[in-house]
C-alpha positions in Angstrom: 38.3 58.3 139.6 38.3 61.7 138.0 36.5 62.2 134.5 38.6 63.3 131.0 37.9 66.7 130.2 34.6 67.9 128.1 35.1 68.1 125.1 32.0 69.8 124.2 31.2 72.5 121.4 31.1 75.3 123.7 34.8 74.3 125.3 36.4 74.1 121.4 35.1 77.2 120.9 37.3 80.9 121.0 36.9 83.0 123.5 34.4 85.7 123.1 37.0 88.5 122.9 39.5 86.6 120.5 40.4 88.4 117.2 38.9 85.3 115.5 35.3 85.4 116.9 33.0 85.1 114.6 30.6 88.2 116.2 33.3 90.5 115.8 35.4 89.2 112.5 39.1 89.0 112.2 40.9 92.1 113.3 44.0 93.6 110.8 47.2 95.4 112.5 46.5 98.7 111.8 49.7 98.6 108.8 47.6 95.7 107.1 44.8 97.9 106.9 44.2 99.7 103.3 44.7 103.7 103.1 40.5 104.7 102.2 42.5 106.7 99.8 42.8 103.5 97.5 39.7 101.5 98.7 39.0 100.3 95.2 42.8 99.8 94.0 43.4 96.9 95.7 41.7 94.1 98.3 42.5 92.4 100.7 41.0 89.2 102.3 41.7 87.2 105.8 42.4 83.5 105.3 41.1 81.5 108.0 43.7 79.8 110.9 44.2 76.5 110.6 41.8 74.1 112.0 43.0 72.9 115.2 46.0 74.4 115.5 47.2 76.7 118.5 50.7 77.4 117.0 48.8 78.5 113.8 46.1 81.0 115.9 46.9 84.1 113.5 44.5 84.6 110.4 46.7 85.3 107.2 46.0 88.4 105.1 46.5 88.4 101.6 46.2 91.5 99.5 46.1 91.6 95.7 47.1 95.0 94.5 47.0 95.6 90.8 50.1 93.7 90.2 49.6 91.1 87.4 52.2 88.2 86.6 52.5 88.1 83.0 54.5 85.7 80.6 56.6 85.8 77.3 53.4 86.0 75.4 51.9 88.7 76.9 55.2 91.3 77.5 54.8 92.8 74.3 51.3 93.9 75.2 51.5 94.6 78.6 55.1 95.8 78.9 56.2 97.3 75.7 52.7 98.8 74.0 51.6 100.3 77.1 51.0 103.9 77.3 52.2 104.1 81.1 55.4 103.3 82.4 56.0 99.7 83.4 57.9 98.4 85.8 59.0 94.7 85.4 59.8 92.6 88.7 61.4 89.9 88.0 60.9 87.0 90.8 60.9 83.3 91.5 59.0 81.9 94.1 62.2 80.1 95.8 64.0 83.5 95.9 63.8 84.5 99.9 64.3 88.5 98.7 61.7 88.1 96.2 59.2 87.1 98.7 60.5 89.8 100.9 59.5 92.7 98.6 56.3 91.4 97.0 54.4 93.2 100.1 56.5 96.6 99.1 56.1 95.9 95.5 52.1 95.2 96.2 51.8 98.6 98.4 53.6 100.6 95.4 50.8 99.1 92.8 48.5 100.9 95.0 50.6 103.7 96.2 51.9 104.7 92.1 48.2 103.5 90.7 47.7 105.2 87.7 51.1 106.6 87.2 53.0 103.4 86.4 51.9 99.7 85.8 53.6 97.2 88.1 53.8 93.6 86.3 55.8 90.6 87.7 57.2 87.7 85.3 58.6 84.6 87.1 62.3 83.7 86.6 62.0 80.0 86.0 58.9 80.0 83.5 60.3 82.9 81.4 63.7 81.9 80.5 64.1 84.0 77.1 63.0 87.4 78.9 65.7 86.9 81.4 68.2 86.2 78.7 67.5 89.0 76.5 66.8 91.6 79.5 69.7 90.2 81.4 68.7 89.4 84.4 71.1 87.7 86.6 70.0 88.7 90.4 66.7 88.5 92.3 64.3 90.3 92.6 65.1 92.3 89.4 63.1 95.8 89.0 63.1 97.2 85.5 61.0 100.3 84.7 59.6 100.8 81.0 58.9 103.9 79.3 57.4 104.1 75.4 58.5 100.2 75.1 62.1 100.5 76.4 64.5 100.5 78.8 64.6 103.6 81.2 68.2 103.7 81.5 69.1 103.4 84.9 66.3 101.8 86.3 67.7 98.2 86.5 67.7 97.4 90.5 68.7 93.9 92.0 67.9 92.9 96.0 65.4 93.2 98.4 64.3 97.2 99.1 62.3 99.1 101.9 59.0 100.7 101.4 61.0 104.2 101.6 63.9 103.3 99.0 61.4 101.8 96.9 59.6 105.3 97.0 63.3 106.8 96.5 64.1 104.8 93.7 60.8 105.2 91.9 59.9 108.7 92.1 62.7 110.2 90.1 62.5 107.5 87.3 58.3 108.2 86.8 59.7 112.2 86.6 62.2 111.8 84.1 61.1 111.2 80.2 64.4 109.7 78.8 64.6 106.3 77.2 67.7 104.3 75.9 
């Protein structure tokens, strides 16, 4: 009669080359790894795979650039008495697109650090900004300058990395408010 299978410690555990071993740490795809440009502008941490779970092998990495989700009760402060330009995304976490740019939106926090501010305010929560701001698509990017509007600056959908840059650039350059 053959025997089951060991199921031992030493047979659970990953192989000694894995990206998950714990002698050599969780390994990042090089375009997950942080420019040593910014080292201090943003962090980023590896969540651990799921316990058990060969379909869920890969660690997750979650970075948290200096983008800060604010509320109505803080946009005065943050948005409209801020000495640097602002730029608003509007989001909602059911909001596919939204999800889709929040890496781009994250890597311009970092990329634009100390040129603009980058805040985001959640569609659902903040019903009276999107009202008086308008907002009818998502993700909604707004850019503030000297508490208002920079006219032009309103931009709805999903964007690339280099659009993003495209789109940005010009706005930071010009000094013109409504």
């Amino acid at each position: 009669m053959a025997s089951a299978p060991s199921t031992t410690a030493s047979t659970l555990a990953p192989p000694p080359h894995s990206p998950h071993s714990p002698a050599r740490g969780p390994r990042l795809h090089a375009t997950l790894r942080l420019s040593p440009a910014h080292p201090a502008s943003a962090r980023c941490c590896v969540a651990p795979a799921a316990p058990g779970g060969l379909a869920r092998s890969r660690a997750r990495v979650r970075c948290f650039a200096a983008v800060k989700s604010i509320g109505q009760s803080e946009f005065a402060a943050e948005v409209l008495e801020s000495e640097l330009p602002v730029l608003v995304d509007f989001v909602a976490d059911w909001c596919g697109p939204c999800r889709l740019i929040a890496p781009v939106v994250d890597w311009a926090a970092v990329e634009f650090d100390g040129r603009v501010k980058i805040v985001k305010i959640d569609h659902d929560a903040n019903p009276q900004l999107i009202e008086e701001y308008k907002v009818f698509g998502l993700p909604a990017l707004i850019l503030f300058k000297n508490g208002q509007e920079v006219p032009g600056s309103r931009r709805e959908g999903a964007i690339t990395k280099d659009k993003f840059k495209q789109y940005l650039e010009p706005l930071l350059a010009t000094s013109t408010v409504s």
